[in-house]
Each structure stands twice: as C-alpha cells, then as structure tokens.
C-alpha positions as CSV (number, residue, x, y, z in Angstrom):
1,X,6.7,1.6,-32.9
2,X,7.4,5.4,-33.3
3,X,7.3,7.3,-30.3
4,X,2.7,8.0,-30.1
5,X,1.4,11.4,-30.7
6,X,0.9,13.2,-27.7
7,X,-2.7,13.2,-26.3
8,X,-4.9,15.8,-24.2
9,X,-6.3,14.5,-20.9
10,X,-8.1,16.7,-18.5
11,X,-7.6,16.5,-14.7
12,X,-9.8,19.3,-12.6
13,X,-9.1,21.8,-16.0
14,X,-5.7,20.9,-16.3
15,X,-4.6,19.5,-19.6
16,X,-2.1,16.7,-19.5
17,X,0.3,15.4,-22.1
18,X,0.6,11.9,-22.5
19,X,1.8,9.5,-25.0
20,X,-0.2,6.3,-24.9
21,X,0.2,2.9,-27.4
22,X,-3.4,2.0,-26.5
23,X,-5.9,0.1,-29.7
24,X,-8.5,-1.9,-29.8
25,X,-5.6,-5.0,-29.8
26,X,-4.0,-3.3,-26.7
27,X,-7.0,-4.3,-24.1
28,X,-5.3,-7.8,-22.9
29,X,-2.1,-5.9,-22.0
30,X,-0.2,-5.1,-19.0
31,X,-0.6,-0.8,-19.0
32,X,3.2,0.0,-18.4
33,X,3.7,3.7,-16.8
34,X,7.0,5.2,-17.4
35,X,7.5,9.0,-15.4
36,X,10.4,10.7,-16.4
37,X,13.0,12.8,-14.6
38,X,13.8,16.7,-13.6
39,X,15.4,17.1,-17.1
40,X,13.5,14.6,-18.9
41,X,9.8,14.1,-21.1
42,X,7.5,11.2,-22.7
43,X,10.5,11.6,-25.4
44,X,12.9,10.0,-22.7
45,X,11.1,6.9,-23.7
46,X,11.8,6.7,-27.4
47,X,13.5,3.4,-26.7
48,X,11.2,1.5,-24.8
49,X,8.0,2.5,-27.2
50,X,10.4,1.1,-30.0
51,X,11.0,-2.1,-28.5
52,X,8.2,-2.8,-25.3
53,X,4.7,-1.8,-27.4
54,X,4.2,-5.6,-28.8
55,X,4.2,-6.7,-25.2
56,X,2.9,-3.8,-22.9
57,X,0.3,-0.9,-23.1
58,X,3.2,1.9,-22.6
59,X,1.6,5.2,-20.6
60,X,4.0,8.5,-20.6
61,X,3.1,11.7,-19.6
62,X,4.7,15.0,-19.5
63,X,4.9,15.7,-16.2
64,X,2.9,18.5,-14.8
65,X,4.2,21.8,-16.1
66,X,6.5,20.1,-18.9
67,X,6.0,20.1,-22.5
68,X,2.3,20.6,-22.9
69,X,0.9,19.9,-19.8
70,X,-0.3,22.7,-17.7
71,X,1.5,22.9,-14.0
72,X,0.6,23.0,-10.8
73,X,-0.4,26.4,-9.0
74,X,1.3,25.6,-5.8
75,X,5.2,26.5,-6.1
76,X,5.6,23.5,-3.5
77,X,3.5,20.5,-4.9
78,X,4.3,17.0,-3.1
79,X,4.9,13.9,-4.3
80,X,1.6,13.1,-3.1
81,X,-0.2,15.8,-6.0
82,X,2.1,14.4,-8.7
83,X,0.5,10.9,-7.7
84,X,-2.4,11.7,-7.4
85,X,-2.7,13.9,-11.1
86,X,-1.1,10.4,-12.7
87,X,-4.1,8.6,-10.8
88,X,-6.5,10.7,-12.3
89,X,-5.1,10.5,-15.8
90,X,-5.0,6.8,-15.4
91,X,-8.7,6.8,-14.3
92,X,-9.6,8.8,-17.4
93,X,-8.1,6.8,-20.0
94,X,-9.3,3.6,-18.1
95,X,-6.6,2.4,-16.6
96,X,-7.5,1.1,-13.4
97,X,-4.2,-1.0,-12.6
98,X,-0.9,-0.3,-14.0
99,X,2.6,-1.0,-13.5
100,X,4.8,1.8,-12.6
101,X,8.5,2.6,-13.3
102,X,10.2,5.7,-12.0
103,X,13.7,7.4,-13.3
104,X,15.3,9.7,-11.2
105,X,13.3,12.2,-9.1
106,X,10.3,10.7,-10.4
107,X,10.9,7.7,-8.4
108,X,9.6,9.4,-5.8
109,X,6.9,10.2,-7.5
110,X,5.8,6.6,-8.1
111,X,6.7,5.4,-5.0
112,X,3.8,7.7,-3.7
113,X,1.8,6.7,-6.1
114,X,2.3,2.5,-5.4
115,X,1.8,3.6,-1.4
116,X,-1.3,5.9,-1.8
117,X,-3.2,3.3,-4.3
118,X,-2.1,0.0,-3.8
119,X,-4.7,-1.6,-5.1
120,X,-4.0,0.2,-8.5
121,X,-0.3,-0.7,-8.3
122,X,0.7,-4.1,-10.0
123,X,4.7,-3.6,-9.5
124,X,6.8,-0.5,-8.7
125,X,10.4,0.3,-10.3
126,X,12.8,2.4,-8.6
127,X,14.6,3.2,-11.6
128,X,18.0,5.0,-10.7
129,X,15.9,7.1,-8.4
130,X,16.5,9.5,-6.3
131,X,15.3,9.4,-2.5
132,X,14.5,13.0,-1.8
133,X,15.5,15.3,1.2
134,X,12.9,14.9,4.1
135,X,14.7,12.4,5.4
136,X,17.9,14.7,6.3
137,X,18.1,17.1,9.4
138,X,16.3,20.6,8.4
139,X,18.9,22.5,8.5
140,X,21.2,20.2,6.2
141,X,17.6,19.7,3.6
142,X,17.1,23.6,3.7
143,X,20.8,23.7,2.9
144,X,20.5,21.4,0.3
145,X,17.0,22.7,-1.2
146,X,18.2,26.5,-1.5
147,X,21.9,25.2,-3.2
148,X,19.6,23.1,-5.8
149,X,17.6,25.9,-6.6
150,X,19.8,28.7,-7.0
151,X,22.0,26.6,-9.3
152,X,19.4,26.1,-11.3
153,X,17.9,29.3,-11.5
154,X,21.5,30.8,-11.9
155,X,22.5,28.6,-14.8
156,X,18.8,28.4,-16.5
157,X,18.2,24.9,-18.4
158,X,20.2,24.7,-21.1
159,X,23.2,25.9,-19.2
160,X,22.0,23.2,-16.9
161,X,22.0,20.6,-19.2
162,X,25.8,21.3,-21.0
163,X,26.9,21.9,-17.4
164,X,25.4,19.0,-15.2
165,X,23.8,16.8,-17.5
166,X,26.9,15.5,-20.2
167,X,28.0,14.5,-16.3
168,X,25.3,12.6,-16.1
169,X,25.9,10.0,-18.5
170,X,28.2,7.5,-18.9
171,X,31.7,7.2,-20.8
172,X,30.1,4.8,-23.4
173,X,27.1,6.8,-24.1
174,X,26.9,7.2,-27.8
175,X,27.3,10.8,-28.9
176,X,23.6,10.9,-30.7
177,X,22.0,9.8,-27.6
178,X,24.3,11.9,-25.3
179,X,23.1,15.0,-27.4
180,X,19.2,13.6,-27.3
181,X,19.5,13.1,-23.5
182,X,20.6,17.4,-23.0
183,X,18.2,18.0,-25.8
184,X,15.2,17.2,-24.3
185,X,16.6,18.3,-21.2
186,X,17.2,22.0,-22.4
187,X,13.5,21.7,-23.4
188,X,12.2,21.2,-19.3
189,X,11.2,24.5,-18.4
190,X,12.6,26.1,-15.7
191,X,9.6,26.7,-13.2
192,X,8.2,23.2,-13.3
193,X,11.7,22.3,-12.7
194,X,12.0,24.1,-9.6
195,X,8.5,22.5,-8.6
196,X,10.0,19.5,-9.0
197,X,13.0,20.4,-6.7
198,X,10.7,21.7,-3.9
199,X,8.5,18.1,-4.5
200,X,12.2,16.4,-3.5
201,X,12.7,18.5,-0.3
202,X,9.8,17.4,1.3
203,X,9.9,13.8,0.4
204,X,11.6,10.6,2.3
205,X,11.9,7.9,0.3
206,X,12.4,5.3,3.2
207,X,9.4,6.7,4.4
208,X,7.2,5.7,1.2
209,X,8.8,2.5,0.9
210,X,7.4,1.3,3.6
211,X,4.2,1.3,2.8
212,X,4.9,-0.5,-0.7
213,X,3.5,-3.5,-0.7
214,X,3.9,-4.7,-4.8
215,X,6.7,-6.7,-6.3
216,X,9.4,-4.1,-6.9
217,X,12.5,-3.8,-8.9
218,X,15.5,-1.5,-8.8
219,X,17.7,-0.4,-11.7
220,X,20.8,1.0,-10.9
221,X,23.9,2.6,-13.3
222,X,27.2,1.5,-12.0
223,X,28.5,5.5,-13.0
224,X,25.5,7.1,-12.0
225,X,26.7,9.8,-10.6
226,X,23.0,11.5,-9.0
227,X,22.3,8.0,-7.9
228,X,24.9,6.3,-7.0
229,X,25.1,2.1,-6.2
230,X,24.7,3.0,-2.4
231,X,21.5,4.7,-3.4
232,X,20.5,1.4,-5.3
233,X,21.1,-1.0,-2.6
234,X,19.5,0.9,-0.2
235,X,16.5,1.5,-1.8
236,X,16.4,-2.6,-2.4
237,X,17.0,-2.9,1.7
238,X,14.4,-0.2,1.9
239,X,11.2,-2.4,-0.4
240,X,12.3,-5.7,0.9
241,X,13.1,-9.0,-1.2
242,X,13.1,-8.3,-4.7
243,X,15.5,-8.1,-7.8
244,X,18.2,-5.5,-8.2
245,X,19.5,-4.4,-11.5
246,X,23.0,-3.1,-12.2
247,X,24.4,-1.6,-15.8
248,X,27.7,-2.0,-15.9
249,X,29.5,1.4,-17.1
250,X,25.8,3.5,-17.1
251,X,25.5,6.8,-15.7
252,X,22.0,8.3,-15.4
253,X,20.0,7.2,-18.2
254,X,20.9,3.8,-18.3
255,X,16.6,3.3,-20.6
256,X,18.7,5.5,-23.2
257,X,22.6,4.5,-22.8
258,X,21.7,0.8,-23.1
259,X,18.1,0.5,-24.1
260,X,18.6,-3.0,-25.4
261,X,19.8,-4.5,-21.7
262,X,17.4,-2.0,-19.9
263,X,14.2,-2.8,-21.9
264,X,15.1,-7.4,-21.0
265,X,15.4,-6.2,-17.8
266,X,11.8,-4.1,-17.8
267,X,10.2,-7.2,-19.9
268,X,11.3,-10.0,-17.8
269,X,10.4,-8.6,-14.4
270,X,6.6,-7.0,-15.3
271,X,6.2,-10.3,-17.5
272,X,6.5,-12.4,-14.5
273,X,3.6,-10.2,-12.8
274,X,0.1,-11.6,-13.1
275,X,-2.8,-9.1,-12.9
C-alpha cells in the first residue's frame, strides 16, 4: 500500500495530521501507532505502510506542529501533552486500544502515553529511542538543553539535517533512502522542533518505564550513533523481561535502512499480542 492521504482530526481546535489505513475490512485488526522523531513525519513510515497494512491498522500522525498539524501554544510542552493529544486523536477515530511504537525522541513520547493509559496500551516499542534529560543533574540537563537548542537554532533545519543527520545513518544506507531520511527532515519546522527539544529536557525515561506495564520491545541500530547499544540495553533493564532487537550495521533509522528486517521484527512481536 501507498503511503494514505493525510487526514484532519480535531483535538480542542487543533487540527492533526494523520495518515490512517483504516476500511470497512480494517475493523478486526490490531491499530498499529507509529510516532516519528525530531527530524522525522508520517512519511518516515513509507516502508512499513508498504509492507504491514495486510496485517495491522497502521496510525501516523504528524506530530504536533509538523507538517500540517497545528502546534502546541506552550514553548515547553511535556511528554505528557504529546500523549495525551495522540489519546485524543485515537479516541476520535475510534481507536480505543492500540499498539504503540516510538523512534527516537518520540519514544518518550509513547512511553508516556503506555504509562498514563494503560488500559489503552496493547504493547509499547522503544524504537532506538532516546531517554530524555530529567534524569541528569540540573545543571548538566540545563547544559545539555541550551547546547541542543542553540545548535539548532544556529544551523536552522536543513543545515541540520546535511550536518547532523547523514551522521545519523548507517554506512550501508542506500543513497535514495539516505537523501529521503534528510528530506523529510529539512521539512520539520524549526519551532516544533525546539518544542520537541524542551519536551526531552524535562523527561526521564527510567522514570516512565516504570510504570509500563504492556509487553514491550526494543529496537536498537548497532551504529546508531543518538542511541547508542548502551541506550538499548538499558532501556530493556529499565521495562523488564522482554525481547531486544539489534540491526547489525544500522544507524538511526534502522524502519528506513533495513525496512525488510525491521518490519519481521514489528510483525512477529505485535502478532504474538492478543487484544
């Protein structure tokens, strides 16, 4: 299947953008929710619409402020408002438990969403994630938050993404997909971005995953340079007993630098989760 046509949904006024595989046929199926990262959209799923849409109703939105969804007033949004804006979209478009998968930064983002509404959570999947800054001493996470930001408002986002993101992918990334990844990066605009940022400074991973209680995965890049193996491992000590998942010469985007082993991986572990 194609990548869906984006679709409106309104939360409080706010339009979201999501891309959603749902028909009539699509009512017995496990609702898969994929949340993109910093530089990322519902186009960072291309791959897994292609080859997951016979076996899973796949849910991606544009994450608040990005693409065509309207942001967030607060400069300083939590992870907590993220989850709680995909709870809302969910509830509109009648999806009342889901499966949810996390890349990067937004791995946070559904790891608050799996501990705030368990009972809406069929499995979580710390995919490559990042675990956010709360957890350090404030004046190293103050350190850290004001370096993140002025890069990023120094370099703007494409500079960003031919600057930090080709070091984000692996050394077998295929040139087309290497030059999809930084396009759709250059694309994140740079205010939700920073929003984004801020939602990492004030977020503990650690903290979150202890209150997950849903079978839980975690995909890891053995290159990944933002999240590296320790990161991985640590987030699978962190949620308990569970599966771990590592590609072998990935970097960041391991759904787009080897769709084909990510999207087994994806099938086999939700597949063996009953509703």
């Amino acid at each position: 299947m194609a990548l869906p046509e984006l679709m409106m949904v309104d939360v409080g006024g706010t339009p979201i953008a999501i891309r959603d595989t749902a028909t009539i046929d699509d009512s017995d199926k496990p609702a898969l929710v994929l949340l993109h990262g910093l530089g990322g959209s519902s186009q960072t799923w291309a791959f897994q619409f292609r080859a997951l849409s016979d076996h899973f109703r796949l849910i991606a939105w544009d994450m608040p402020g990005y693409g065509a969804s309207g942001g967030f007033v607060r400069e300083n949004p939590t992870a907590e408002h993220y989850a709680h804006t995909i709870s809302a979209v969910l509830d509109t478009i009648g999806v009342f438990k889901s499966h949810i998968l996390g890349q990067s930064l937004a791995a946070l983002i559904g790891a608050a969403y799996a501990a705030e509404y368990p009972d809406q959570t069929l499995s979580y999947t710390f995919c490559q994630g990042l675990t956010g800054l709360a957890g350090l001493p404030d004046t190293e996470r103050s350190k850290q938050r004001k370096k993140l930001l002025k890069e990023l408002r120094n370099l703007g986002t494409e500079k960003f993404a031919e600057e930090r993101g080709r070091n984000l992918l692996g050394p077998d990334a295929m040139p087309m997909i290497a030059e999809l990844a930084l396009t759709i990066m250059k694309r994140a605009p740079l205010g939700a971005m920073c929003q984004a940022i801020e939602m990492t400074a004030q977020t503990d991973f650690f903290d979150l995953a202890s209150r997950i209680d849903c079978p839980s995965l975690v995909i890891a890049g053995s290159l990944d340079p933002a999240s590296p193996l320790s990161t991985g491992r640590a987030a699978r000590r962190a949620l308990g007993e569970g599966p771990i998942e590592i590609f072998d010469r990935c970097g960041h985007y391991s759904c787009m630098e080897n769709p084909g082993a990510f999207n087994s991986t994806v099938k086999k572990f939700v597949g063996l989760i009953g509703d």
